[in-house]
C-alpha positions as CSV (number, residue, x, y, z in Angstrom):
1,X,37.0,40.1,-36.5
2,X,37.3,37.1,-38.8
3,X,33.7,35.9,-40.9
4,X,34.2,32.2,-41.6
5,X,31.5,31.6,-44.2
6,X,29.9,27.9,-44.7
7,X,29.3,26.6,-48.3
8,X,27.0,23.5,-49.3
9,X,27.9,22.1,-52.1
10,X,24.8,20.5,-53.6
11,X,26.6,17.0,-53.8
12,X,26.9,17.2,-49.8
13,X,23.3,17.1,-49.2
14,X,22.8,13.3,-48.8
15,X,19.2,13.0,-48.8
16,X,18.2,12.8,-52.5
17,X,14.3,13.7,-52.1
18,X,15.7,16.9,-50.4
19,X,18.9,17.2,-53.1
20,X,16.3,17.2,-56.1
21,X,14.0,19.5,-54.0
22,X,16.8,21.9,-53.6
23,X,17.7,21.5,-57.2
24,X,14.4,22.9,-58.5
25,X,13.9,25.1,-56.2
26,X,17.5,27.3,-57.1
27,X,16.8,26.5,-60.6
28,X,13.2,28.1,-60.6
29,X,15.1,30.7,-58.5
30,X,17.1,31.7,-61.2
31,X,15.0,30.7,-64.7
32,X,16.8,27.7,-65.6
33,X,16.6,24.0,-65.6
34,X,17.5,21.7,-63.2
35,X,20.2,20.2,-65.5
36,X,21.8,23.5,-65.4
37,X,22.5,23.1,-62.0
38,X,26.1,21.1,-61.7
39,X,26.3,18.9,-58.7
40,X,29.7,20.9,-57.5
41,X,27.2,24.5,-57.0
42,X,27.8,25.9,-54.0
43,X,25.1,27.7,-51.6
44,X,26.4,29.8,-48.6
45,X,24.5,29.0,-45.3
46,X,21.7,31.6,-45.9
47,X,20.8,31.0,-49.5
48,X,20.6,27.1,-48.3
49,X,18.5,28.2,-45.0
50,X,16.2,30.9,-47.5
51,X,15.5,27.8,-50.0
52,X,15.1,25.5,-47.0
53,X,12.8,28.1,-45.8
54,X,10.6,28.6,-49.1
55,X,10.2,24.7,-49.3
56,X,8.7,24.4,-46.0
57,X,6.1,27.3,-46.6
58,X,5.3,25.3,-50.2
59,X,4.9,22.2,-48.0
60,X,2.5,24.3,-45.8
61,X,0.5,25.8,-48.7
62,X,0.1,22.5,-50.4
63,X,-1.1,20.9,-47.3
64,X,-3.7,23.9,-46.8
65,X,-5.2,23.0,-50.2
66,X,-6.4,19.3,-49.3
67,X,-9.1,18.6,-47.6
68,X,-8.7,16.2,-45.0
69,X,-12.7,15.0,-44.5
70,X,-11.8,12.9,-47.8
């Protein structure tokens, strides 16, 4: 049985809203700051799909929180 593993590098992700979004979000992850996080860091595919993941339920909460009648 052979287990190929897939790394993302954070320099590979070419949307830079998302990039910076990922950026904080593994930096929060693990109590530093984003400038500690070098461009060449590497996430295999289910740390990047668990951060994915946590950004879309933050997404969700912060939409809960407006109210839309304004």
């Amino acid at each position: 049985m052979v287990i190929i593993e897939v790394m993302i590098r954070i320099r590979e992700i070419i949307d830079p809203e998302l990039r910076q979004r990922i950026i904080s979000a593994l930096a929060d992850r693990r109590g530093v700051s984003a400038a500690a996080i070098p461009d060449w860091f590497e996430l295999d595919d289910l740390d990047y799909v668990d951060l994915l993941n946590d950004l879309k339920e933050q997404e969700y909460e912060d939409e809960s929180e407006r109210d839309w009648r304004m």
